[in-house]
Residue, then its C-alpha position, 0 to 999 in steps of 0.5 A: x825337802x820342802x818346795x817353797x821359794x827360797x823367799x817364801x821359805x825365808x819368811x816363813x822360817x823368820x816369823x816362826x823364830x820370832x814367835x818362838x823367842x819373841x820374849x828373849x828379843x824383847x828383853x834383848x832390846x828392852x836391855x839394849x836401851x836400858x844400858x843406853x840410858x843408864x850409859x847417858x844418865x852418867x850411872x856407869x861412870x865412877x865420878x858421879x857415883x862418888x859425887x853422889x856419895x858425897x852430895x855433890x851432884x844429885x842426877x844420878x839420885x834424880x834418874x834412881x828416883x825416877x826409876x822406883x816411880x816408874x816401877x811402882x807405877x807399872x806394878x800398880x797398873x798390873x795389879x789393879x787392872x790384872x794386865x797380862x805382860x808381854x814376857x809371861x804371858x799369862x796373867x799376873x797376879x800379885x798376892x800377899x804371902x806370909x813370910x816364912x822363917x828359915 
């Protein structure tokens, strides 16, 4: 049995949880306001789907465009200046491979 305060103890055992699954809270969180988001852009609701569908109403098209060039912007940013992401952390590194038949 340890002798540390009960506060100091506390502090200790969170920091070291955080640091253990610091990857899954990030992912957690950054899950938590991506559901949000897509919730406010309309994307869970079956009308603007269908509105779409049907070039009625273009914002759900709006907000996926927005998303392939916020993606493609991010992968491009990772692989020109070799970024280190904060989920793996280790270097990323983009390479072209042949594409091989099964």
């Amino acid at each position: 049995m340890h002798k540390l305060p009960w506060l100091q103890s506390f502090k200790l055992s969170s920091i070291a949880f955080t640091h253990a699954y610091r990857t899954n809270i990030l992912a957690t969180i950054m899950g938590i306001i991506f559901g949000f988001l897509m919730s406010r852009a309309g994307a869970t609701t079956y009308d603007y789907h269908a509105e779409m569908f049907l070039f009625i109403d273009m914002q759900l098209m709006k907000v996926i465009g927005t998303a392939v060039v916020v993606a493609i912007i991010g992968v491009t940013l990772l692989k020109n200046f070799t970024l280190m992401p904060s989920a793996l952390g280790v270097k990323w590194i983009l390479s072209k491979s042949p594409i091989k038949k099964v």
